[in-house]
PALORO-981407 format. One record per atom (N, C-alpha, C, O, CB): z, x, y; residue in three letters. Coordinates in steps of 0.1 Angstrom, whole numbers, padded with zeros to 4 digits, always signed. Last residue first. Glycine has a CB too. Layout:
% residues N
ZXYALA
...
% end
This chain:
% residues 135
-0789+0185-0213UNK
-0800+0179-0210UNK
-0811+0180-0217UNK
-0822+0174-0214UNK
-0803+0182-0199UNK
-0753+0183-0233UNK
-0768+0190-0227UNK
-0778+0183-0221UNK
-0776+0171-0224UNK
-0777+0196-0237UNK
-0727+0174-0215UNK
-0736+0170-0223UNK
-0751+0180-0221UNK
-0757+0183-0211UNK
-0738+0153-0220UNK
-0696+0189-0221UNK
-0709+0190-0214UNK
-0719+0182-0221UNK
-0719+0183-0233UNK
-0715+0204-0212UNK
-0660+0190-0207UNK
-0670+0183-0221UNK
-0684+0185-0212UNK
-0684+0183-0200UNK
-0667+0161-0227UNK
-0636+0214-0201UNK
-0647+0202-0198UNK
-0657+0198-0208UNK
-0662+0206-0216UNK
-0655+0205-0187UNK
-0622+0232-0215UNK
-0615+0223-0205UNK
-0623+0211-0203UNK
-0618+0199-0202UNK
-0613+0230-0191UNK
-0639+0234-0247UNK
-0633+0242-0235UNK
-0625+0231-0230UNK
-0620+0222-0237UNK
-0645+0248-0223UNK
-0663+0225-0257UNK
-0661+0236-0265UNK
-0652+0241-0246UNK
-0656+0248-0237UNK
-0679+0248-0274UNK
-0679+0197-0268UNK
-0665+0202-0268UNK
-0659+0209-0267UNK
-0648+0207-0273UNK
-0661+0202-0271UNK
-0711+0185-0260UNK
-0699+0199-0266UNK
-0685+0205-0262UNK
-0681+0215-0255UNK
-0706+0211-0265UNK
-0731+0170-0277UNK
-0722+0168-0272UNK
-0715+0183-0272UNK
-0715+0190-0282UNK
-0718+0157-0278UNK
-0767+0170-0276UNK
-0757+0172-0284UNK
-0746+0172-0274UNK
-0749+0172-0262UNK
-0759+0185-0292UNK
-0801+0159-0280UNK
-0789+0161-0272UNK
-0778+0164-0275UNK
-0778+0155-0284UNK
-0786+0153-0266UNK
-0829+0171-0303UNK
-0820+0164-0290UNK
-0808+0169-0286UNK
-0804+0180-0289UNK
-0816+0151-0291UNK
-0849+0192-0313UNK
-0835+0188-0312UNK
-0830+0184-0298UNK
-0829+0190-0288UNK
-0827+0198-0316UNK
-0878+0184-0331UNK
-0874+0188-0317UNK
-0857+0181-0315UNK
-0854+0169-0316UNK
-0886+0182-0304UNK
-0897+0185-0360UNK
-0889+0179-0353UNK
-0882+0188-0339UNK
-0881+0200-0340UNK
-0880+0174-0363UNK
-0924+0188-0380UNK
-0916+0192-0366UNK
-0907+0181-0357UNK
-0911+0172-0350UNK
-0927+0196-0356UNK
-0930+0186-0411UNK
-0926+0175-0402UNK
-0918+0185-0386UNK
-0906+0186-0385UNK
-0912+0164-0412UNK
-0963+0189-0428UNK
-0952+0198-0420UNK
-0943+0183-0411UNK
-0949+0173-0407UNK
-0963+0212-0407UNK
-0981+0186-0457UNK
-0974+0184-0446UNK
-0964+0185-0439UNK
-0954+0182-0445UNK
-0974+0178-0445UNK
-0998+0214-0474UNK
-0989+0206-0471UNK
-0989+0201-0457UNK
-0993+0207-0447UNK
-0979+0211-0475UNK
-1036+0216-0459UNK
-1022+0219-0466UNK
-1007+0211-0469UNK
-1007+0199-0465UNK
-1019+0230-0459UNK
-1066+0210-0480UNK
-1055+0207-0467UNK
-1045+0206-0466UNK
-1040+0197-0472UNK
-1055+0198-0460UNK
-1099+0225-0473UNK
-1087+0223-0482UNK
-1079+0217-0473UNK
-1081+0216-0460UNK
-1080+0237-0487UNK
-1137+0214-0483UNK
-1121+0216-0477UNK
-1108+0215-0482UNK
-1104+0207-0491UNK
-1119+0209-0468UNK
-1161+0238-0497UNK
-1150+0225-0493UNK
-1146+0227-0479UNK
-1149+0234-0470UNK
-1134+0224-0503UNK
-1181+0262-0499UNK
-1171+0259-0506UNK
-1164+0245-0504UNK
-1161+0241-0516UNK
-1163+0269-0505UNK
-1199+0262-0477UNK
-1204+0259-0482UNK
-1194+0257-0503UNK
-1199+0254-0514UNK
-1217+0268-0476UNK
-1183+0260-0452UNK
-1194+0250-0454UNK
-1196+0250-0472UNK
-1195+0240-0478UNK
-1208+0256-0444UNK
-1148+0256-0452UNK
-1159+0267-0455UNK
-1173+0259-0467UNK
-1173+0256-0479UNK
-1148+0282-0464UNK
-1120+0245-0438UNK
-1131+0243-0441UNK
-1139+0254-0443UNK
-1137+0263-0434UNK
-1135+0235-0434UNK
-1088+0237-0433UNK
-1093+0244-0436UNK
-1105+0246-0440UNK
-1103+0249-0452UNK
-1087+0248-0440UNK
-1059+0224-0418UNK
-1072+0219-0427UNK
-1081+0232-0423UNK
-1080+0237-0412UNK
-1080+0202-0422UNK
-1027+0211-0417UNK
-1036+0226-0413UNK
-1048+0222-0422UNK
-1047+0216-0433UNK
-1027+0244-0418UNK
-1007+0190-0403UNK
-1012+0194-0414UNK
-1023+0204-0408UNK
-1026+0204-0396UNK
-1016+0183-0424UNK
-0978+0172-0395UNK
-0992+0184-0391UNK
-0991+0188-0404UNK
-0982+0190-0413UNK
-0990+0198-0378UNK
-0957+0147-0379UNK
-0964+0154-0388UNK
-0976+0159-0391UNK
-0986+0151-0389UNK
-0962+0150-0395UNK
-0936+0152-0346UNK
-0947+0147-0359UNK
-0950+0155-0371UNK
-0946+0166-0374UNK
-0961+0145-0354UNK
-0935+0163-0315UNK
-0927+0153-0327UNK
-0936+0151-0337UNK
-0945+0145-0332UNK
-0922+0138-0321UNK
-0952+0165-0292UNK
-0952+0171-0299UNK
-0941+0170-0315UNK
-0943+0178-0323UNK
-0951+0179-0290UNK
-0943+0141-0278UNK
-0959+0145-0281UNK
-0954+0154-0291UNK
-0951+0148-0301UNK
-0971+0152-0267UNK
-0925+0123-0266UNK
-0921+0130-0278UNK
-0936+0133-0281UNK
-0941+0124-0289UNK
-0913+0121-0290UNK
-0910+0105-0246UNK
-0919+0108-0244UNK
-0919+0122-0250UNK
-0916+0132-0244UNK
-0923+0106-0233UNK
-0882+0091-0238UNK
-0893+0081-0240UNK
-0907+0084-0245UNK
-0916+0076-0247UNK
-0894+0075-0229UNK
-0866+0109-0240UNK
-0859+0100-0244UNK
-0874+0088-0251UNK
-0876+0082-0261UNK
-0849+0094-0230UNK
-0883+0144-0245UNK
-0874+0132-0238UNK
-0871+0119-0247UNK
-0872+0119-0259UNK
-0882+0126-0225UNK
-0900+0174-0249UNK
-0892+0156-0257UNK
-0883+0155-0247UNK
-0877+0165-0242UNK
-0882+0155-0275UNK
-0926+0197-0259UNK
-0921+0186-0247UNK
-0910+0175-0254UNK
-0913+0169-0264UNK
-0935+0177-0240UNK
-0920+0232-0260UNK
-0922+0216-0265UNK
-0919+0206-0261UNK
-0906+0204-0260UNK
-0918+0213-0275UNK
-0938+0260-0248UNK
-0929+0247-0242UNK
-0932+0234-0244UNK
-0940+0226-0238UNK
-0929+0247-0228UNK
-0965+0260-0272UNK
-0957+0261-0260UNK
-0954+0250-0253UNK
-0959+0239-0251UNK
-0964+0269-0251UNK
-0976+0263-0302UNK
-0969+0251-0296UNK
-0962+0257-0283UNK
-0949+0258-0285UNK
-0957+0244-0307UNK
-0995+0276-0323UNK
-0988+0276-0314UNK
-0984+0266-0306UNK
-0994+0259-0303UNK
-0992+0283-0309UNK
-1003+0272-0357UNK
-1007+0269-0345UNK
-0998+0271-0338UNK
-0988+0268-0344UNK
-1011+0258-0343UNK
-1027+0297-0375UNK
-1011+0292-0371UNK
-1017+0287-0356UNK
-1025+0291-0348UNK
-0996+0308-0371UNK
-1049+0311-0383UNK
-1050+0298-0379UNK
-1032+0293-0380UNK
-1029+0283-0387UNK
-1063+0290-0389UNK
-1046+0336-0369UNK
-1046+0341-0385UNK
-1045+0324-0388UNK
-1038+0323-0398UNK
-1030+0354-0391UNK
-1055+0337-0342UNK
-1061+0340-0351UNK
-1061+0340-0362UNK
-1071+0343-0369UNK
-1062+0344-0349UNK
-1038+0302-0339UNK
-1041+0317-0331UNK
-1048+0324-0343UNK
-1047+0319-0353UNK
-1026+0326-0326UNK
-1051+0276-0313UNK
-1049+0281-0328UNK
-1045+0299-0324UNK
-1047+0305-0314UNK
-1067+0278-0338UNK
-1024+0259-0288UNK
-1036+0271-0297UNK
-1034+0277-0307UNK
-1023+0283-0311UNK
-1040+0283-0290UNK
-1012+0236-0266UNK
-1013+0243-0279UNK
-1024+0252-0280UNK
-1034+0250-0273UNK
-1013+0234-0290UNK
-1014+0231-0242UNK
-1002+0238-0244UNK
-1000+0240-0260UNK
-0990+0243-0266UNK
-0989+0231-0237UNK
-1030+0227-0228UNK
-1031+0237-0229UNK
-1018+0242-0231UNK
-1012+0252-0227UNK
-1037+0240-0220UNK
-1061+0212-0248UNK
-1049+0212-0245UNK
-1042+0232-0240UNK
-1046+0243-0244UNK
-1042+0204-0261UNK
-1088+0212-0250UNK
-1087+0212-0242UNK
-1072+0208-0236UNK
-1070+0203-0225UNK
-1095+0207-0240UNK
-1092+0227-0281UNK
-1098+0237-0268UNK
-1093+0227-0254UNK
-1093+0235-0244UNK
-1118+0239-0269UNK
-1076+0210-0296UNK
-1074+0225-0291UNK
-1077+0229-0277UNK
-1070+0231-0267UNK
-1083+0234-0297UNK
-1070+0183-0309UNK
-1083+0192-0298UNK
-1076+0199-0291UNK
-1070+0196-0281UNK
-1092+0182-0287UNK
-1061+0177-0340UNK
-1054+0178-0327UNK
-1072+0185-0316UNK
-1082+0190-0320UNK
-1037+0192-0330UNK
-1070+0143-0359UNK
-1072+0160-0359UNK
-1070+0164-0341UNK
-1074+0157-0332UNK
-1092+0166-0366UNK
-1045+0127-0369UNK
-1055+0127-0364UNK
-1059+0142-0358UNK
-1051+0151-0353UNK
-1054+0117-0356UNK
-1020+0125-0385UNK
-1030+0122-0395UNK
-1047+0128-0384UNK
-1057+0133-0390UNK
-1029+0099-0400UNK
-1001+0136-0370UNK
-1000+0121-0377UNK
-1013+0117-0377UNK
-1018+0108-0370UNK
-0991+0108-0371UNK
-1023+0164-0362UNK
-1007+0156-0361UNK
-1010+0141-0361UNK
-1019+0135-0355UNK
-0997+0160-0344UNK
-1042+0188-0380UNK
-1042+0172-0375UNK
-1024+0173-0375UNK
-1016+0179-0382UNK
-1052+0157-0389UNK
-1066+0215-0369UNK
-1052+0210-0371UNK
-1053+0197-0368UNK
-1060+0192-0359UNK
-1042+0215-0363UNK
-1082+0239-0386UNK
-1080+0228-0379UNK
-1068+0221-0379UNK
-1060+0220-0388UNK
-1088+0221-0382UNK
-1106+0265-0392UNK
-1090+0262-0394UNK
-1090+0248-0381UNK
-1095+0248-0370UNK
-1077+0279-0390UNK
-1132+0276-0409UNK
-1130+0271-0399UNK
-1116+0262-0400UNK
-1115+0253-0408UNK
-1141+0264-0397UNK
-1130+0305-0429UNK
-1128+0293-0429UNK
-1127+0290-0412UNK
-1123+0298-0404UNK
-1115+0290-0439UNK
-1152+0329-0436UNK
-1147+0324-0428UNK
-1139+0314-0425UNK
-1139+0314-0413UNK
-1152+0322-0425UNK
-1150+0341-0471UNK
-1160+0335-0460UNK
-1149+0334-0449UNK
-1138+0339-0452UNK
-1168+0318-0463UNK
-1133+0347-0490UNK
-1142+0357-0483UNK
-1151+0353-0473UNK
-1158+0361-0467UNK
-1150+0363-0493UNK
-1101+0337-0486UNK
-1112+0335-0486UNK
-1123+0343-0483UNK
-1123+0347-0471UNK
-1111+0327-0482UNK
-1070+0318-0478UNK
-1075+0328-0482UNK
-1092+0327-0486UNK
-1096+0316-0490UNK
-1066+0331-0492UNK
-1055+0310-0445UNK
-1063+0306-0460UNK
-1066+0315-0461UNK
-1067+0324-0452UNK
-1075+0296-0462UNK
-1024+0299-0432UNK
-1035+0309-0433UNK
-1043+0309-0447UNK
-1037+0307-0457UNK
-1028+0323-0433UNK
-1000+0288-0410UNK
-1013+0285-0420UNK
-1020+0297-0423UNK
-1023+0304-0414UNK
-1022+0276-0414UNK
-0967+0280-0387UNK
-0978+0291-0401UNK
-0990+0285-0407UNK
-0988+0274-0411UNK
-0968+0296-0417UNK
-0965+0268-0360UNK
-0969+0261-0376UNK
-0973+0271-0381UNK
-0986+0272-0380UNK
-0978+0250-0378UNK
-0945+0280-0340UNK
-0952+0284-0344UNK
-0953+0274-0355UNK
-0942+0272-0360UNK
-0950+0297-0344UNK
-0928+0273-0305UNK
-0926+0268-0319UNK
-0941+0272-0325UNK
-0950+0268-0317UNK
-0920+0251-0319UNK
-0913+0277-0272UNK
-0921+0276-0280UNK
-0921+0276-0297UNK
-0910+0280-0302UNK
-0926+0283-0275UNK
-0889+0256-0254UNK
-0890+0267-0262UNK
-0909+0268-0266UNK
-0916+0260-0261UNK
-0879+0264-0278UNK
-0883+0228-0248UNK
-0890+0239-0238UNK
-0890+0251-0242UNK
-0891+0259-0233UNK
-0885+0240-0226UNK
-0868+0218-0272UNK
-0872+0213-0260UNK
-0876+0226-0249UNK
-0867+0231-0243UNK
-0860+0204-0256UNK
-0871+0236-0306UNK
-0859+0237-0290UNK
-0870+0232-0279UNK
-0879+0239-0277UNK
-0851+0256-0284UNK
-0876+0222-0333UNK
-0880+0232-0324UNK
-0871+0228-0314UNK
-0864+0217-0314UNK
-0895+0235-0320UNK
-0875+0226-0370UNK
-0870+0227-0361UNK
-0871+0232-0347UNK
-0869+0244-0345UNK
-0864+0230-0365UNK
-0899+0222-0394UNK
-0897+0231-0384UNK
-0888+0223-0373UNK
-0893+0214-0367UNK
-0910+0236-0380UNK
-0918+0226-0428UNK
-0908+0216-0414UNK
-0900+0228-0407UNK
-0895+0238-0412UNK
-0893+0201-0421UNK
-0942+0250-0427UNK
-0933+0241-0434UNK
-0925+0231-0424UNK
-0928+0230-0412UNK
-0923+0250-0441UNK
-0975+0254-0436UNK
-0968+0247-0426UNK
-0957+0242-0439UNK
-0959+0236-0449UNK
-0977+0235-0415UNK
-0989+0281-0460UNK
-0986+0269-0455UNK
-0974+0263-0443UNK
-0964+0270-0443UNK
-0983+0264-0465UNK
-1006+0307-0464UNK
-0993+0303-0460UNK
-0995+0289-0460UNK
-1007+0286-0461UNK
-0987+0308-0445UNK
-1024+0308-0487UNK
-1016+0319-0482UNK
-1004+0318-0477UNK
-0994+0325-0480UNK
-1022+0324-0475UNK
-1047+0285-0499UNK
-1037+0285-0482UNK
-1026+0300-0491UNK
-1023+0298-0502UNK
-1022+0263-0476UNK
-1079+0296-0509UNK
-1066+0286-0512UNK
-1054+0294-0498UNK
-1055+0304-0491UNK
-1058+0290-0534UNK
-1106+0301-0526UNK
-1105+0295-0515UNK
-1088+0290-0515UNK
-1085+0280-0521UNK
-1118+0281-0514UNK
-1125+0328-0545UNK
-1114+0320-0543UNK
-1114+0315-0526UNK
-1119+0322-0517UNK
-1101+0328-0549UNK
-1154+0320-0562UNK
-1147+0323-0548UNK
-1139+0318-0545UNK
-1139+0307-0541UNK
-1152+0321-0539UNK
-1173+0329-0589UNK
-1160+0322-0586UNK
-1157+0325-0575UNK
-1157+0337-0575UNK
-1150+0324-0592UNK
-1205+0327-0591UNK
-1195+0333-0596UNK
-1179+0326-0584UNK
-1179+0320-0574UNK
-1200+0352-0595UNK
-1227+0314-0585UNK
-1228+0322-0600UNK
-1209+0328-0602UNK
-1204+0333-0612UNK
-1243+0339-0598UNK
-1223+0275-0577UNK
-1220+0293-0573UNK
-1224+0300-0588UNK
-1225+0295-0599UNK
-1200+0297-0568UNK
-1238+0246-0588UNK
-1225+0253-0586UNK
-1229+0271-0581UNK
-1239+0277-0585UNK
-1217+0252-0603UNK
-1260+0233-0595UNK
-1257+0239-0578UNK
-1243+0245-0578UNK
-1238+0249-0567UNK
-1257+0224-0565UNK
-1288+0241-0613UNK
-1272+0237-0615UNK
-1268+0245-0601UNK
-1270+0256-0597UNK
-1263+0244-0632UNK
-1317+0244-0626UNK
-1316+0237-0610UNK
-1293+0236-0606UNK
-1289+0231-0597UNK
-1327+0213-0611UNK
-1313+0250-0649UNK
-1318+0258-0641UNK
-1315+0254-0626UNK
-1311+0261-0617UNK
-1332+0259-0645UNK
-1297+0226-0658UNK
-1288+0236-0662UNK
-1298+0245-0649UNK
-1291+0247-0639UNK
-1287+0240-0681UNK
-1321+0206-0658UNK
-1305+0205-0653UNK
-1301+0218-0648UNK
-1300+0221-0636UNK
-1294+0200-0664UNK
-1344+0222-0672UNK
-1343+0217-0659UNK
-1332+0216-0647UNK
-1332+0220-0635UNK
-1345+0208-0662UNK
-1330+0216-0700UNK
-1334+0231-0690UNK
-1332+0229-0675UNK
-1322+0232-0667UNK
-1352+0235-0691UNK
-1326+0190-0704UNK
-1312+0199-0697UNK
-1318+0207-0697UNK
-1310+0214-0691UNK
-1298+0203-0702UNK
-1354+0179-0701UNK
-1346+0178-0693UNK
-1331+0187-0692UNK
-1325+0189-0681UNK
-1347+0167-0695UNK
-1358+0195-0723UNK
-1367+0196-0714UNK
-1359+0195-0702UNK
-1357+0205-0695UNK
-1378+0185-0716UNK
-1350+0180-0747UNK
-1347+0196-0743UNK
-1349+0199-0735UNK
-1344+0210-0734UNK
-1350+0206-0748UNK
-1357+0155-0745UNK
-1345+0159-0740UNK
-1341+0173-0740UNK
-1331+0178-0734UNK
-1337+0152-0746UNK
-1383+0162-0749UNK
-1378+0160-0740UNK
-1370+0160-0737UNK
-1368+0165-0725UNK
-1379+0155-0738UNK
-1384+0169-0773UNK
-1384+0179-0769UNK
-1384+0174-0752UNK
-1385+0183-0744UNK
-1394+0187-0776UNK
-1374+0144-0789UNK
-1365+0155-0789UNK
-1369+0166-0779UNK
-1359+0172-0774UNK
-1364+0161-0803UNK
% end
């Protein structure tokens, strides 16, 4: 018996959880988004948290690299920026699904909904004497 008393002291003294609760949770989240071919286009994210979170972004599933694109960036409140969105017929980078991830060493990670960006194609328009197709 007084072993096993022994042992959950032990447990319980050595217990790696926090003394007190830290909230960790998204604020905003990425929703689906409509964007215009050479426009720019914003993904909202923002965690909440007394630490730091380190904010990251994955499109279809694989985490995006920032620092050497230069037509996206995180921006400070970790929303990602998307300048002049690229699509064509054959060549759709920016098209997908994103998610925002959110890390704080010594709490987790979180990861937010998934976002579907889509980019509007071509449309027909009938609006006169002459028919236009957009480019």
């Amino acid at each position: 018996f007084n072993i096993y008393k022994s042992y959950i002291n032990v447990v319980i003294d050595n217990w790696p959880f926090p003394r007190r609760f830290t909230p960790f949770y998204f604020l905003v989240e990425p929703a689906d988004t409509l964007a215009v071919r050479g426009a720019s286009v914003t993904l909202n994210c923002s965690a909440l948290t007394e630490l730091s979170p380190k904010i990251e972004w994955r499109k279809d599933g694989t985490f995006l690299n920032l620092a050497s694109d230069d037509r996206r960036q995180l921006l400070p409140d970790g929303s990602l920026l998307i300048s002049s969105v690229v699509h064509s017929k054959h060549n759709k980078p920016d098209e997908g699904f994103y998610q925002c991830v959110a890390t704080v060493d010594s709490l987790g990670t979180i990861v937010s909904r998934t976002a579907r960006l889509s980019v509007a194609g071509q449309f027909m328009c009938f609006c006169g004497k002459y028919s236009k197709m957009s480019q």
